[in-house]
N, C-alpha and C positions, 0 to 999 in steps of 0.2 A: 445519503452521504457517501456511500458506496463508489459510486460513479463519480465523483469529483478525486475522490481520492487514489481510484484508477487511473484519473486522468494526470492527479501529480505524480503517482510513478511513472507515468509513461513520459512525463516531460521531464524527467529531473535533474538532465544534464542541462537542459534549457535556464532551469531553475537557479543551479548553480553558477552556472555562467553570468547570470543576472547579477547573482549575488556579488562576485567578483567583479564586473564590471560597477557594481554603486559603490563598491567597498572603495576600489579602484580613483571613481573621479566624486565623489564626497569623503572620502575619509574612512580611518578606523579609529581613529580617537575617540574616549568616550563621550564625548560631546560633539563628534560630529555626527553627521546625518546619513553617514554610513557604515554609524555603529552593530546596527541591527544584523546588517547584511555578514560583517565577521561574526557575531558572535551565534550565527547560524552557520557559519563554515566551520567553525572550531567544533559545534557541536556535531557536525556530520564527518570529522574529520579523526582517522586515526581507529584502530579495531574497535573503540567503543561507536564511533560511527557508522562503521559498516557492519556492527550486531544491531544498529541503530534501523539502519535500513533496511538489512534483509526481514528485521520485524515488522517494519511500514508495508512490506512487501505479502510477509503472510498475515497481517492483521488485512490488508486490501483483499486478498483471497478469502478469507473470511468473510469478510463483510459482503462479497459477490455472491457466494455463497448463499447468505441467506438472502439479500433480495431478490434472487433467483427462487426462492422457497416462498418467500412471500409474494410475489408475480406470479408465481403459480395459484395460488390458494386465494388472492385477492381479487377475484373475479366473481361478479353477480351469478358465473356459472359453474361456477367451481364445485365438484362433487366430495362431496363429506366424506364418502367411502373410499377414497383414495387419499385422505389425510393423512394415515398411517403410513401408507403407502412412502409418499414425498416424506413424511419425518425421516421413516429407515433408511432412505437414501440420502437425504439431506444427512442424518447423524453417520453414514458409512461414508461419504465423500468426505467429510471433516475427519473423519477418523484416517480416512486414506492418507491426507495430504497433510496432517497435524502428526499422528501417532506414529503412522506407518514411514513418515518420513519423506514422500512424493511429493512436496513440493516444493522441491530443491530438482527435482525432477522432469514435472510438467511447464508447460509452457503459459507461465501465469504469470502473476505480479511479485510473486517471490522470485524466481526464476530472473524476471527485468530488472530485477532490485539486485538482485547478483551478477547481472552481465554490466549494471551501470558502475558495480561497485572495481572492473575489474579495469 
């Protein structure tokens, strides 16, 4: 799920442009057919929206994160003796870019979720 969810931040000006265009030529009445599309703008819209997003943003780092950890470790050749190994790295990368505050930073899905929000 990781990768899809990469892929909706990297679209998500695409995303909303959509929205706006069905809101646009169906409606925002609650009974029209391009209700759905406002009350997805409202909700991204306004500083609860862009806490909104730059969360989407480090939940997506996150989530790379570990299928990056699990692509490692899910191979028929994957050696046991470096499992350790990948945790301590996999738990200091989360810790870098969660605790420490770098991923507001680095050049990831928090970071696109903050240049889309700008």
């Amino acid at each position: 799920a990781s990768v899809p969810f990469a892929k909706l931040c990297l679209t998500w000006h695409a995303i909303n442009m959509t929205a706006v265009r069905v809101m646009t030529e169906r409606g925002s009445g609650p009974k029209d057919k391009g209700f759905g599309a406002i009350e997805h703008l409202r909700f991204f819209t306004g500083m609860d929206g862009v806490e909104r997003m730059v969360f989407m943003g480090m939940l997506c780092d996150a989530a790379l994160e570990g299928l990056s950890f699990v692509r490692f470790n899910d191979v028929e050749t994957s050696d046991a003796a470096l499992l350790a190994t990948q945790a301590a790295t996999y738990l200091k990368t989360l810790k870098v870019l969660f605790v420490d505050g770098k991923a507001l930073q680095t050049m990831g899905m928090t970071c696109v979720m903050l240049e889309t929000c700008k």
